[in-house]
MMTF fields as JSON, N, C-alpha, C and O atoms, coordinates in Angstrom:
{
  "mmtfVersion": "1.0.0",
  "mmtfProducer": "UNKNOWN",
  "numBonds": 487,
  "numAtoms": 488,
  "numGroups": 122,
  "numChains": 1,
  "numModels": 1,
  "chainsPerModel": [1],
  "groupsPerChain": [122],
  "chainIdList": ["A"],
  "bondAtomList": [4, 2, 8, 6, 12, 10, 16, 14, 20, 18, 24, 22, 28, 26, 32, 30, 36, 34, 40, 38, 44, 42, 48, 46, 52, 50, 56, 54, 60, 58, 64, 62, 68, 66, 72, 70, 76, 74, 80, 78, 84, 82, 88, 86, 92, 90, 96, 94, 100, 98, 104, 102, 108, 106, 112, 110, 116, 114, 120, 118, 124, 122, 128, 126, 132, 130, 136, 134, 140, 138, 144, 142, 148, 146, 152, 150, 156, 154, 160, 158, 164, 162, 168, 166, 172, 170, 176, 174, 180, 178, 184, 182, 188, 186, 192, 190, 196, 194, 200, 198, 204, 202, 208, 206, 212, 210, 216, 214, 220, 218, 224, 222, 228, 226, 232, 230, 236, 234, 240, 238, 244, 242, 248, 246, 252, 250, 256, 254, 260, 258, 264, 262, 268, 266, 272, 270, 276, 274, 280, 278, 284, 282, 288, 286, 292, 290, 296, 294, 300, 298, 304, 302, 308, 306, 312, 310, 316, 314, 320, 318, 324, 322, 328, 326, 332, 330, 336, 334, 340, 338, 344, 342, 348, 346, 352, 350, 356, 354, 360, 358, 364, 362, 368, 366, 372, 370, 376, 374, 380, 378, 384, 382, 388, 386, 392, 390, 396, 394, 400, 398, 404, 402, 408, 406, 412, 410, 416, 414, 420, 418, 424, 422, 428, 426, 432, 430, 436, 434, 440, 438, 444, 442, 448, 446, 452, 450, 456, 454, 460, 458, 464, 462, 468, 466, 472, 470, 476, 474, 480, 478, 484, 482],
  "bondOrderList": [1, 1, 1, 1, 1, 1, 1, 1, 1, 1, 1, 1, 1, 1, 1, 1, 1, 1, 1, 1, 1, 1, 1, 1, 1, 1, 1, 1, 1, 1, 1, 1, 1, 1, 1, 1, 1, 1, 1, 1, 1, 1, 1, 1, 1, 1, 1, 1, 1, 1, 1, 1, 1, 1, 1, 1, 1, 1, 1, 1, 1, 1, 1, 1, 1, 1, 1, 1, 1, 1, 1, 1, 1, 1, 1, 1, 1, 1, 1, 1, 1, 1, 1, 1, 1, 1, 1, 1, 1, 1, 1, 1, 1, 1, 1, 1, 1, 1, 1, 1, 1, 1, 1, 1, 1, 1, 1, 1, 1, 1, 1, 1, 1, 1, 1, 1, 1, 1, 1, 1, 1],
  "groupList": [{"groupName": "UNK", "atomNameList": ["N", "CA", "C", "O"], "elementList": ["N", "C", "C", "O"], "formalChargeList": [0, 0, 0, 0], "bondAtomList": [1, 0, 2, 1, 3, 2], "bondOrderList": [1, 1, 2], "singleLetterCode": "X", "chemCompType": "L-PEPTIDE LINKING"}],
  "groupTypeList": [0, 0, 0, 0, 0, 0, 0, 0, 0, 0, 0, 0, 0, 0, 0, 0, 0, 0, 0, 0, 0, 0, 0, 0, 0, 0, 0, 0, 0, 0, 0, 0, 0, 0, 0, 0, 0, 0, 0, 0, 0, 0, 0, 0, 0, 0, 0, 0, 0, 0, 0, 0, 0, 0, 0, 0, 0, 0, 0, 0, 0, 0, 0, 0, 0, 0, 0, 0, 0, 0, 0, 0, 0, 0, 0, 0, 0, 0, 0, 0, 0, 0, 0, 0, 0, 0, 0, 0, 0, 0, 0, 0, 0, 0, 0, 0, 0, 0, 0, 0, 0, 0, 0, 0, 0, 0, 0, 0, 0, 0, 0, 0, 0, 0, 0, 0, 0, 0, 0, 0, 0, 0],
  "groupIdList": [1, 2, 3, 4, 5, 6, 7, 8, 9, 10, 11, 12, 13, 14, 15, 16, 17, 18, 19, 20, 21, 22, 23, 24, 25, 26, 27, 28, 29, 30, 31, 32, 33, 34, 35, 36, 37, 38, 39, 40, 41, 42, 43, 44, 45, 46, 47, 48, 49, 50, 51, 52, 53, 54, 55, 56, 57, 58, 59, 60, 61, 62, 63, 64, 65, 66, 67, 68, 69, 70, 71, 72, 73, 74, 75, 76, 77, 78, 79, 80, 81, 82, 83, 84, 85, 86, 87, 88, 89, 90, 91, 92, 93, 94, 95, 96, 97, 98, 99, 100, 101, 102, 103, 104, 105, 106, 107, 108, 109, 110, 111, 112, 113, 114, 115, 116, 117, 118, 119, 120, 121, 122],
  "secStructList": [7, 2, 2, 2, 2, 2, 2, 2, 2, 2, 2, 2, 2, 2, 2, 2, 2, 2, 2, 2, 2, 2, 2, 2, 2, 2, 7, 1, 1, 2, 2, 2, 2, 2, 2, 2, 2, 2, 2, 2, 2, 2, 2, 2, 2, 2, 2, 2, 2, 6, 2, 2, 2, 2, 2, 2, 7, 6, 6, 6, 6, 2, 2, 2, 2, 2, 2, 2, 2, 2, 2, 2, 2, 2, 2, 2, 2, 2, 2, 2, 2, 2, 2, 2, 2, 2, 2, 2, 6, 6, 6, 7, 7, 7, 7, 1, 1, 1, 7, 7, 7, 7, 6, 6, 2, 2, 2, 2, 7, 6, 6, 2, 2, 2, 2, 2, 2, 2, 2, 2, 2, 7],
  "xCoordList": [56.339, 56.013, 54.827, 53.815, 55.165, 53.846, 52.491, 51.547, 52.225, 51.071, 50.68, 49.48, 51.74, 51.074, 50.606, 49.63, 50.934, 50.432, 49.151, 48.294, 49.024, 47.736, 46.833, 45.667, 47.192, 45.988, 45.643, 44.79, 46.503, 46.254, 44.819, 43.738, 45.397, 44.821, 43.172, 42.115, 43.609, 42.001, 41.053, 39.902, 41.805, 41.241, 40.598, 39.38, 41.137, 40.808, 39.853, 39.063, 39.751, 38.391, 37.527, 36.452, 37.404, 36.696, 35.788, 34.6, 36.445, 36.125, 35.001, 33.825, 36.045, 34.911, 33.764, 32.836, 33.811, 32.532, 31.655, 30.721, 31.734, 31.1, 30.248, 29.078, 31.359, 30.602, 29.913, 29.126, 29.767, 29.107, 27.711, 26.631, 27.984, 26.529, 26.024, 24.839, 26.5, 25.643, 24.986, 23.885, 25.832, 25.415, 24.029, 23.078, 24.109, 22.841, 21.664, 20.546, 21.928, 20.645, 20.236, 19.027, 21.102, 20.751, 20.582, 19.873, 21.209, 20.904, 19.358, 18.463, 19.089, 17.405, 17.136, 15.928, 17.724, 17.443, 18.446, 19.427, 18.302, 18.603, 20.083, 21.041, 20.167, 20.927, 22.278, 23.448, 21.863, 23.111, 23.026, 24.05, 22.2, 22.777, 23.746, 24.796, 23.005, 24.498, 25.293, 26.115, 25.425, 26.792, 27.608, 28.832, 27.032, 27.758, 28.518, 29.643, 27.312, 27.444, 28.805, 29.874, 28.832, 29.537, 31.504, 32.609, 31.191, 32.367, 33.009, 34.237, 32.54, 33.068, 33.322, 34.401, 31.929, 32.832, 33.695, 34.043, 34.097, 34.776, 36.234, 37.059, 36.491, 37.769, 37.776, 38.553, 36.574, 37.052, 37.218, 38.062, 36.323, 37.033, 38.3, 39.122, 38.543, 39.913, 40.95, 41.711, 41.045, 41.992, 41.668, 42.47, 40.717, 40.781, 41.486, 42.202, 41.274, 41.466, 43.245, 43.955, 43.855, 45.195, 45.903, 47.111, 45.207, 46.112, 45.925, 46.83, 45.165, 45.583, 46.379, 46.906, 46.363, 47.942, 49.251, 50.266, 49.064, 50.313, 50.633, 51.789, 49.867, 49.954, 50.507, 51.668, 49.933, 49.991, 50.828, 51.159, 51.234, 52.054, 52.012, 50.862, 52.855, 52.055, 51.891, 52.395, 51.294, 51.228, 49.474, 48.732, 49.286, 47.331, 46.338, 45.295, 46.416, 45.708, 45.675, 44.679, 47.147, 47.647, 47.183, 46.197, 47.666, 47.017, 45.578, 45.277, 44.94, 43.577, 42.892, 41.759, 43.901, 43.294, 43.336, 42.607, 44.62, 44.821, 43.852, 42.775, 44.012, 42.458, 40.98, 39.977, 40.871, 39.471, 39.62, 38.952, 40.507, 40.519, 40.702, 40.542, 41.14, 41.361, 39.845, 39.481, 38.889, 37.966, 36.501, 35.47, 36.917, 35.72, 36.376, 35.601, 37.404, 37.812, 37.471, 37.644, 36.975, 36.359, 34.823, 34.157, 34.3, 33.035, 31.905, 30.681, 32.56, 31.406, 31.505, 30.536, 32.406, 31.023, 30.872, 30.935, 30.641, 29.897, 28.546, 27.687, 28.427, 27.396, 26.562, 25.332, 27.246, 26.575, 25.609, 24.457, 26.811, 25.727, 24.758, 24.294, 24.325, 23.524, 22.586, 21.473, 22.526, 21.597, 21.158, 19.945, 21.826, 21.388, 20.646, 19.459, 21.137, 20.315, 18.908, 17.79, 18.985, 17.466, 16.402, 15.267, 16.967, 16.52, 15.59, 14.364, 16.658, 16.456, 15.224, 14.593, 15.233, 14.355, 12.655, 11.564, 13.292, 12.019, 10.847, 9.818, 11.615, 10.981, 10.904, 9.855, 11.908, 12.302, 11.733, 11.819, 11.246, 11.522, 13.002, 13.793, 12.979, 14.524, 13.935, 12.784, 14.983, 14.917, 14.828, 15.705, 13.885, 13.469, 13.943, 14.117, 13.986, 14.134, 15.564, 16.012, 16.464, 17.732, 18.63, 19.751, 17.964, 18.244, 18.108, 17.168, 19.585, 19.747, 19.522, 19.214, 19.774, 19.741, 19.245, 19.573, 18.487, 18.37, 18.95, 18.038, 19.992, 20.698, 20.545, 20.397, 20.589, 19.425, 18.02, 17.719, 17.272, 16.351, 15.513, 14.349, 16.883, 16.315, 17.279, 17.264, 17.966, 17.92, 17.286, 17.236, 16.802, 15.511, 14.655, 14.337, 14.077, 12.689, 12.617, 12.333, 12.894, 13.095, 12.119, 12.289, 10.76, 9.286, 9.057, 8.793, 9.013, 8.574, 9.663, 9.099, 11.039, 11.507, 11.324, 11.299, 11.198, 10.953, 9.273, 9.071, 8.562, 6.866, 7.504, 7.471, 8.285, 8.254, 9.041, 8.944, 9.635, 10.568, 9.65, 9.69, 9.111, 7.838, 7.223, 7.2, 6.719, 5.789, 6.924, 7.135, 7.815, 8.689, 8.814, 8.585, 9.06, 9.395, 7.689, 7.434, 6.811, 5.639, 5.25, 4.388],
  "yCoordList": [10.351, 10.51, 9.645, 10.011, 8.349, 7.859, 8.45, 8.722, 8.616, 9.312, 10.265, 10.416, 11.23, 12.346, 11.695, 12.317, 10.481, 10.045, 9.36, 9.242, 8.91, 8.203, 8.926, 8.541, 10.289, 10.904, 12.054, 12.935, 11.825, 12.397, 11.488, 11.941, 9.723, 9.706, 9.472, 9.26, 9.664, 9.796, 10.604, 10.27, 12.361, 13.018, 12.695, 12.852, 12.374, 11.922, 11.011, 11.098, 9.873, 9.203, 9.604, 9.272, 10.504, 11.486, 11.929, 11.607, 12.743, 13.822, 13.391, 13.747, 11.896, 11.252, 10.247, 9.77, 10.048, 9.214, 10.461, 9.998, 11.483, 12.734, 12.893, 12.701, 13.304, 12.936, 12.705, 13.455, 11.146, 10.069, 10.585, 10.904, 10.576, 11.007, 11.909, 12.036, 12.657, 14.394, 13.616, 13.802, 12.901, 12.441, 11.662, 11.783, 10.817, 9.811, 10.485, 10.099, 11.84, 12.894, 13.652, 13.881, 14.199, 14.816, 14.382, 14.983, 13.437, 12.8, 12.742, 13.156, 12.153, 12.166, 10.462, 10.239, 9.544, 8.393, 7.228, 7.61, 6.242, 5.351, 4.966, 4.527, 5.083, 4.977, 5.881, 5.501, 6.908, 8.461, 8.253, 8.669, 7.806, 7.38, 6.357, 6.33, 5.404, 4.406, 4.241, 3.411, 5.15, 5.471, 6.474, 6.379, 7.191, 7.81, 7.514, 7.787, 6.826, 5.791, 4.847, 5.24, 4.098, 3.071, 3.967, 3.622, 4.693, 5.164, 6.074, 6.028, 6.896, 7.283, 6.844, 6.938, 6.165, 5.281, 4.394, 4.066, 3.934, 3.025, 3.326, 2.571, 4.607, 5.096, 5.371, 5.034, 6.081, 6.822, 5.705, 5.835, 4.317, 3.662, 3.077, 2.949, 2.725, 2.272, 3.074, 2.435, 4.811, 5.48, 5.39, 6.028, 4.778, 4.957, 3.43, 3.391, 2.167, 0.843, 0.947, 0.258, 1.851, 2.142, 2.951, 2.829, 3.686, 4.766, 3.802, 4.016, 2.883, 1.58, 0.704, 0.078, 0.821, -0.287, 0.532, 0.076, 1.889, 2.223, 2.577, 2.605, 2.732, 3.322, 1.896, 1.824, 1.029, -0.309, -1.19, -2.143, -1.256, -1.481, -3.361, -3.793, -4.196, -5.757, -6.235, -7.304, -5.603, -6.584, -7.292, -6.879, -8.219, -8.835, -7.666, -8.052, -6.303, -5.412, -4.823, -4.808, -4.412, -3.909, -5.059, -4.739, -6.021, -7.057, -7.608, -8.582, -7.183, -7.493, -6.1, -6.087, -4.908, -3.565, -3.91, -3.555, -4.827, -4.766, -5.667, -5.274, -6.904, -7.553, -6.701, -7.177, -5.753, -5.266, -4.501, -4.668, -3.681, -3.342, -3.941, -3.55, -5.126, -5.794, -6.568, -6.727, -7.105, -7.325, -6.226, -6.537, -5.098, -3.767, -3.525, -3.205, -3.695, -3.455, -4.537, -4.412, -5.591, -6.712, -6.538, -6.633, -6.298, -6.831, -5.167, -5.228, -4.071, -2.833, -2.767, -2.232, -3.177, -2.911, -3.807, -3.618, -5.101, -6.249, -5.617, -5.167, -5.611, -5.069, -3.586, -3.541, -2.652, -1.831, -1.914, -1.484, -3.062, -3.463, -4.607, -5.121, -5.139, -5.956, -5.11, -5.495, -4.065, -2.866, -2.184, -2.055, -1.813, -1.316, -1.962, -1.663, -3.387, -4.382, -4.737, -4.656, -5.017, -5.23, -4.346, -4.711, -2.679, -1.223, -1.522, -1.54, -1.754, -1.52, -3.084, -3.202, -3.899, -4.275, -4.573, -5.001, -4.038, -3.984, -2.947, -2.791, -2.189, -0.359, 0.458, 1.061, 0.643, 1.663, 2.787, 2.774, 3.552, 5.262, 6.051, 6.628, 5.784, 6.821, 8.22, 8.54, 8.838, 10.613, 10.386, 9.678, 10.85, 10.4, 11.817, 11.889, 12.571, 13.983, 13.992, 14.841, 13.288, 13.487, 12.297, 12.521, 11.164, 10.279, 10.495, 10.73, 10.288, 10.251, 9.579, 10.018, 8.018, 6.704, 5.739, 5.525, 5.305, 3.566, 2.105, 1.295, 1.692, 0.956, -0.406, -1.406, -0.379, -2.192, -1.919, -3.111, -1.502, -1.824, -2.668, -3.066, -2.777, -3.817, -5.24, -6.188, -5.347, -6.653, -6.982, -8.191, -6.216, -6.643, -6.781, -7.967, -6.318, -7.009, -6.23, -5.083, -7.07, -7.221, -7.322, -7.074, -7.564, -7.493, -6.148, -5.496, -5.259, -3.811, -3.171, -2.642, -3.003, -2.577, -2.997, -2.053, -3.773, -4.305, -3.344, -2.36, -3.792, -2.352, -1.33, -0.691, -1.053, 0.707, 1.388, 2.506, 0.399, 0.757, 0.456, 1.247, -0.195, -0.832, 0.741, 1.347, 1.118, 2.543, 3.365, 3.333, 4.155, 5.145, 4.693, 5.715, 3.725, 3.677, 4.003, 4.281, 3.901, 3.984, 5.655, 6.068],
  "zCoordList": [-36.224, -37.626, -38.032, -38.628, -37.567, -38.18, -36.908, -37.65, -36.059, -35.617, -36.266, -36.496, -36.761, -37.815, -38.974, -39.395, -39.843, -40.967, -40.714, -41.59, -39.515, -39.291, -38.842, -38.922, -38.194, -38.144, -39.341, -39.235, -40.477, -41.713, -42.306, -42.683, -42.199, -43.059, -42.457, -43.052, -40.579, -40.346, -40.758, -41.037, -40.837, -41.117, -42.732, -42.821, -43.663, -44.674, -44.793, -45.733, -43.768, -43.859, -43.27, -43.768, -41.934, -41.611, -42.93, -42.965, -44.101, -44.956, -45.426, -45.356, -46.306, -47.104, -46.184, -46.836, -45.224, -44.936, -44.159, -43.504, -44.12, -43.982, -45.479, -45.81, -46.118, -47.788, -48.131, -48.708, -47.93, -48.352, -47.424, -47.922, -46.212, -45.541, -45.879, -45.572, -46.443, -47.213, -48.621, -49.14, -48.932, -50.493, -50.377, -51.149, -49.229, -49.298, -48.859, -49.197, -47.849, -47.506, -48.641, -48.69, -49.776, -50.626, -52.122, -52.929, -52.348, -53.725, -54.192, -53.455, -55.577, -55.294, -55.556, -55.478, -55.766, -55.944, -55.367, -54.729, -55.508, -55.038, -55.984, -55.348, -56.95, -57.66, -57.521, -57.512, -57.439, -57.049, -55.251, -54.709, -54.488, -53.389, -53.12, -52.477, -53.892, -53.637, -54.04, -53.65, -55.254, -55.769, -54.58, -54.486, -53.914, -53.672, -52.052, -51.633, -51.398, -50.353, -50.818, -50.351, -51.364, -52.221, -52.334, -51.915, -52.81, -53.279, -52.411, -52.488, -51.601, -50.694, -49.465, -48.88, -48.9, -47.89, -47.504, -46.37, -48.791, -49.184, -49.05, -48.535, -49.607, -49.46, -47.475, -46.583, -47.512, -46.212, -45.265, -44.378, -45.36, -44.45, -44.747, -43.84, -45.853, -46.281, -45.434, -44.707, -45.497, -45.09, -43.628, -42.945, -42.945, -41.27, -40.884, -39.883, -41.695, -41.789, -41.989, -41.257, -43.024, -43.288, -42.186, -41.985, -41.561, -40.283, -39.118, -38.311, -38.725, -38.182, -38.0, -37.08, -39.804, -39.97, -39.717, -39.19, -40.199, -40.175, -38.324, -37.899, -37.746, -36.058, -35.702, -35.299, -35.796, -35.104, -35.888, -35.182, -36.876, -37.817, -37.938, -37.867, -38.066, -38.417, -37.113, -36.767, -36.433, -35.107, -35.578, -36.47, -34.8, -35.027, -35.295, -35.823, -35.053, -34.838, -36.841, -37.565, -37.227, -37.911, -39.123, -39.788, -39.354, -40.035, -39.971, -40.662, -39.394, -39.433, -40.248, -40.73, -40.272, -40.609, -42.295, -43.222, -42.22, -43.86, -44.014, -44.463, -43.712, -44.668, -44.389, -44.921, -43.763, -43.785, -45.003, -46.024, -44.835, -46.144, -47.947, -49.104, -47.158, -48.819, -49.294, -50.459, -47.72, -48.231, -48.785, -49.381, -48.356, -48.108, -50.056, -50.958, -50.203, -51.787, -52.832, -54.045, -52.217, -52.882, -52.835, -53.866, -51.704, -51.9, -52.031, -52.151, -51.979, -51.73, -53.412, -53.951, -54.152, -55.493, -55.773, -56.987, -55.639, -55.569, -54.986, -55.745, -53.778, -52.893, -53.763, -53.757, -54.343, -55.066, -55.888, -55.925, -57.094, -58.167, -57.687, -58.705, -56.706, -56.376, -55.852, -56.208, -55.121, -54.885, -56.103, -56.272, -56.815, -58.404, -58.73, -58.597, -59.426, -60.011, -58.896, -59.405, -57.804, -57.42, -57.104, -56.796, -57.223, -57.213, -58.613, -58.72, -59.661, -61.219, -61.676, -62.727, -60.684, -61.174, -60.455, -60.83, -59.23, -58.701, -58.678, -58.021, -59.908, -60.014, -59.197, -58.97, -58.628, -57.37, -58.544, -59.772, -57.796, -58.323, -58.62, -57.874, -60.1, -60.185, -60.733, -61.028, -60.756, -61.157, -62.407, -62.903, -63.164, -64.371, -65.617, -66.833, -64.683, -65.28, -65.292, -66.063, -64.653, -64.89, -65.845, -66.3, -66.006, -66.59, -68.223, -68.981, -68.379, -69.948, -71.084, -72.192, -70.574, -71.17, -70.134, -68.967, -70.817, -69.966, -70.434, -70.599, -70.633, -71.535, -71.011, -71.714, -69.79, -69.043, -69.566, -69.616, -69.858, -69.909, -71.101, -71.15, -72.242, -73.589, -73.105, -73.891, -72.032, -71.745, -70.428, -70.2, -69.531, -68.751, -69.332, -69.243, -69.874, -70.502, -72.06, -72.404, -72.56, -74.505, -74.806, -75.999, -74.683, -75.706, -75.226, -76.236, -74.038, -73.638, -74.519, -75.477, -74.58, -75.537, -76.579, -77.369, -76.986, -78.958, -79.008, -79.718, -78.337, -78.54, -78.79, -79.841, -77.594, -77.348, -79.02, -79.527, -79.389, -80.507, -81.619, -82.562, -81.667, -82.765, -83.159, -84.23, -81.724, -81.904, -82.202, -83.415, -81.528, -82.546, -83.475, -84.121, -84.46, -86.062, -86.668, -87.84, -85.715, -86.871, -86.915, -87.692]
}
């Protein structure tokens, strides 16, 4: 029984870190890549890190699966928004045509927004 659950939930991290690799070839920016990098592989390794634990169950093997996973759940959106933020301020090229709002950008730099707003009111 548990071999069938662990290779469930391989197949499942299979899916999503497949996903995630379609997402980062096809997205158009850096931003919708690593979102999508970020969030799917995250699970999908989680569920290959979990059919570990459950195959091997608490032996050194099985417990080492769980802290990978408890730290990959700590630190990949840590790691995201630190890619965002140095994307967002080093002027990566984002999809400009798809972007709705820019809501960092009046506390990155507050005199370019205070102008830009100066000129729409006039």
């Amino acid at each position: 029984m548990t071999d069938v659950v662990a290779g469930i939930l391989i197949l499942i991290g299979t899916f999503f870190l497949a996903a995630g690799s379609i997402g980062l070839i096809r997205f158009p920016d850096v931003l919708c890549r690593m979102h999508a990098t970020t969030k799917t592989t995250t699970l999908g390794a989680c569920s290959i890190f979990l059919a570990a634990t459950i195959k091997y169950g608490y032996s050194p093997i099985g417990l080492k699966s769980l802290l990978a996973v408890a730290f990959l759940l700590i630190t990949a959106p840590v790691g995201a928004h630190m890619i965002a933020r140095a994307a967002y301020r080093g002027r990566v090229p984002l999809a400009a045509d798809r972007m709705v709002a820019d809501d960092l950008r009046e506390a990155v730099e507050p005199s370019a927004y205070a102008a830009e707003q100066d000129s729409r009111a006039r």
